[in-house]
C-alpha positions in Angstrom: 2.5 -0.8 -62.9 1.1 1.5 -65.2 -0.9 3.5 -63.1 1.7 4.3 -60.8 3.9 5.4 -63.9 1.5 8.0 -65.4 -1.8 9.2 -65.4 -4.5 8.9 -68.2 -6.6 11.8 -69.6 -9.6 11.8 -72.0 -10.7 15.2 -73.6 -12.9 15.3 -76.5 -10.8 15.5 -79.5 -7.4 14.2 -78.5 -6.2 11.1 -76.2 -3.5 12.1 -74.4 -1.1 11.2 -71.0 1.4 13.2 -68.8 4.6 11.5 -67.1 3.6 11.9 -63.4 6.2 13.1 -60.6 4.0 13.4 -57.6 0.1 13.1 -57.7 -2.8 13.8 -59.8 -6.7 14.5 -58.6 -9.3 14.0 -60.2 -12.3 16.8 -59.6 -15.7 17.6 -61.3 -16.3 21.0 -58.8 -18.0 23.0 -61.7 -14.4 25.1 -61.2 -12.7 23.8 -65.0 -11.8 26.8 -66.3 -11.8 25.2 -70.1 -15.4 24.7 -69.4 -17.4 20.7 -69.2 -17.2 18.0 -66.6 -14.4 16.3 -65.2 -10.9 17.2 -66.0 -7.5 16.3 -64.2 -5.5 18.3 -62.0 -1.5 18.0 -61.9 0.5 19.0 -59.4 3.3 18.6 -61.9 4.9 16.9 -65.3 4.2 17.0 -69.4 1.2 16.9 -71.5 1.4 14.9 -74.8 -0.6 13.3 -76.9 -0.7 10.1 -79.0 0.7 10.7 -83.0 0.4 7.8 -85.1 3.6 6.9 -87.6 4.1 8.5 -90.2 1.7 7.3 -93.1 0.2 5.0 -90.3 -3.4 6.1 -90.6 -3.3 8.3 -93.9 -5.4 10.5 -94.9 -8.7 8.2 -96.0 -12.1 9.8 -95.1 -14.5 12.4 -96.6 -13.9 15.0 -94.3 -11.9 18.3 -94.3 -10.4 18.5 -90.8 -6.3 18.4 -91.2 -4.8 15.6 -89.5 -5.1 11.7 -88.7 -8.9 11.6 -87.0 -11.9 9.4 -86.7 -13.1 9.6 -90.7 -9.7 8.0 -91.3 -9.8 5.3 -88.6 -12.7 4.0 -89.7 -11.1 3.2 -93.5 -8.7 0.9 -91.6 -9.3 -2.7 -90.6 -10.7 -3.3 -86.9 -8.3 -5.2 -84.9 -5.2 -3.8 -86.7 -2.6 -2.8 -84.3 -1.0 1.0 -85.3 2.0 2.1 -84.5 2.4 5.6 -82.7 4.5 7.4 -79.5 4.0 10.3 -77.6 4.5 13.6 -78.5 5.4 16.5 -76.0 3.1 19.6 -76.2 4.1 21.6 -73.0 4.8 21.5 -69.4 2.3 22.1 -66.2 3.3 25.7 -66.6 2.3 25.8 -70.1 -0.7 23.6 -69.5 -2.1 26.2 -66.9 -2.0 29.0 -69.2 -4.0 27.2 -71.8 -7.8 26.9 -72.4 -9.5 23.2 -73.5 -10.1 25.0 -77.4 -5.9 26.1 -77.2 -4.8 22.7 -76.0 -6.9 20.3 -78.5 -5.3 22.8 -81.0 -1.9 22.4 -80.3 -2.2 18.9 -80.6 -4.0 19.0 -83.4 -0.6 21.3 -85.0 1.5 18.3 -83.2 0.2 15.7 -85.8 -2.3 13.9 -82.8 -4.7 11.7 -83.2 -8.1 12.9 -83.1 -11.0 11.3 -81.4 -14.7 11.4 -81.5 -16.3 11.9 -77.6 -13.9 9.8 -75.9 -15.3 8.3 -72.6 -14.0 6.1 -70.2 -10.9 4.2 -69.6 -9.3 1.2 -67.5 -6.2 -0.4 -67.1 -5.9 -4.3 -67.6 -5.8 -5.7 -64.2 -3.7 -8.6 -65.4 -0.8 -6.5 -67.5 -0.7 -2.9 -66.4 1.1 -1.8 -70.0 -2.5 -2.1 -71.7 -4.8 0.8 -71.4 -8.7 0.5 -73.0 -10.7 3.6 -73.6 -14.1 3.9 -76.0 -15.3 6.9 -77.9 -18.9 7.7 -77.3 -18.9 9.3 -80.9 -20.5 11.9 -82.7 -20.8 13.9 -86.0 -17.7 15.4 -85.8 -14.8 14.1 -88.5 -17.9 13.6 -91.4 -19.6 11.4 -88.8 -16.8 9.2 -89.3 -17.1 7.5 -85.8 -20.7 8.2 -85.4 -21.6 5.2 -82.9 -18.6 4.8 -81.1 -15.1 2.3 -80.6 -13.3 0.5 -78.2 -9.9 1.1 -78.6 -6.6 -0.5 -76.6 -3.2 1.5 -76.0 -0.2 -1.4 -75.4 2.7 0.5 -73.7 4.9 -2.2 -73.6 7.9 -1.0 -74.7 7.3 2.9 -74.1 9.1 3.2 -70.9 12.6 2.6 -69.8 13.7 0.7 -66.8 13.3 4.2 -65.2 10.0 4.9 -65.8 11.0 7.3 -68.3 10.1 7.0 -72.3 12.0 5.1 -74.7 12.5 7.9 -77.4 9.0 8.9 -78.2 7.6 6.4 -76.1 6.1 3.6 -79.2 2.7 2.7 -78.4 0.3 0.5 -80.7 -3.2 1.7 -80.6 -6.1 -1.1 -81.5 -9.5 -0.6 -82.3 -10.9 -3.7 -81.5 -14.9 -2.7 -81.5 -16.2 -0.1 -84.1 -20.0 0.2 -83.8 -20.0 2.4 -87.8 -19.0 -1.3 -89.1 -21.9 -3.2 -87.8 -24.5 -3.5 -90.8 -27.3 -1.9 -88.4 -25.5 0.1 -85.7 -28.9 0.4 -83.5 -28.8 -3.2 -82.8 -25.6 -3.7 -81.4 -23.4 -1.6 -78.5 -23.2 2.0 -79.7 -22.2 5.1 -78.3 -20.4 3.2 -75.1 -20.7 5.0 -72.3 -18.6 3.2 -68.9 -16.0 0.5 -69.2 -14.1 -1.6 -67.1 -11.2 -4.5 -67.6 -11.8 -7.1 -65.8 -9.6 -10.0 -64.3 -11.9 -12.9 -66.4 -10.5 -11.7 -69.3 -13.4 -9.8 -70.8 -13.5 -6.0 -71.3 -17.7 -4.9 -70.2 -19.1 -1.6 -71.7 -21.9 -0.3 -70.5 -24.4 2.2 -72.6 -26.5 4.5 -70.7 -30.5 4.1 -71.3 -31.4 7.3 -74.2 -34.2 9.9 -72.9 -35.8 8.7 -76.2 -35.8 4.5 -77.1 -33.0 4.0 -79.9 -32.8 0.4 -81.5 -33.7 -2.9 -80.4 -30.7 -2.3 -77.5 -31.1 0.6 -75.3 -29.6 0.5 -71.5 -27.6 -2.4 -71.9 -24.1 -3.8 -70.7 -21.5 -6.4 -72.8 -19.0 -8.3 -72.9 -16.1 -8.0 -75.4 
């Protein structure tokens, strides 16, 4: 089972995993030294982060940040799986010495992929190799993932028969919603706030009501 292999970890501006020996705990105590919400808290293992191949997601979009990122995503077709693996940043010692701005920019240097806002996450209750997260979005990238994506991680063949990765670990990455692609973004699901796989099949997102009304959808839950 996935979950009992390694845990999962969304930052803004990087998606990344750790190999997990012992236990992880989740906390939102006000006590993060990088600063925000909730963050994770290893008692032990390696940080990496997704990289796509090489010339997987090229360099597509209008904006200026180095690196694959959300402005190139979005040039690519929806629904396309990409090829990728896992590359190692550091270890928990490491990890603990770094602030949230030092580790997004070491995996930034590592060739990662870089996310807009991502979110929320769930493991497929009927094959624990496939992960789905969503980006909330933002302006960052050119605004190139401005309303948010649903996006899958398949794991099946990154680990060996001992739970270890298979070289760097090859994972295809999907996005399989993209709310920038609809042809009026305010009528549709956008900026995705909660997820959850469920057993029927379906994978429901739920967006959070907006202090102020935006589009004819606002509050709202679907189905993909």
């Amino acid at each position: 089972d996935l979950a009992q292999a390694l845990g999962l970890q969304l930052t803004d501006g990087f998606y990344n995993f750790r190999n997990q020996k012992e236990k992880y705990l989740l906390s939102n105590n006000g006590s993060n030294p990088g600063g925000g919400g909730n963050y994770v808290l290893w008692t032990d293992g390696n940080l990496y982060a997704w990289k796509p191949g090489d010339g997987v997601i090229p360099e597509a979009g209008s904006d200026s940040t180095p690196g694959p990122d959300s402005d190139d995503l979005r040039a690519i077709a929806s629904g396309s799986p990409l090829s990728g693996g896992w590359v190692l940043l550091g270890d928990q010692a490491w990890v603990a010495g770094k602030t949230a701005s030092q580790l997004r920019a070491a995996a930034v240097a590592a060739g990662a992929m870089q996310f807009s806002r991502p979110e929320d996450g769930d493991t497929n209750p009927l094959n624990g190799q496939q992960v789905v997260f969503n980006t909330t979005g933002n302006a960052d990238f050119g605004s190139g993932d401005k309303y948010g994506n649903v996006i899958t991680l398949d794991f099946a063949t990154a680990f060996g028969a001992n739970g270890q990765l298979n070289g760097d670990g090859s994972t295809a990455l999907k996005v399989i919603y993209d709310g920038d692609k609809l042809s009026d973004p305010t009528t549709g699901l956008r900026s995705p706030d909660n997820l959850t796989w469920s057993a029927d099949g379906h994978i429901y997102v739920q967006e959070d009501r907006t202090v102020t009304p935006w589009g004819a959808e606002d509050g709202s839950i679907w189905a993909l």
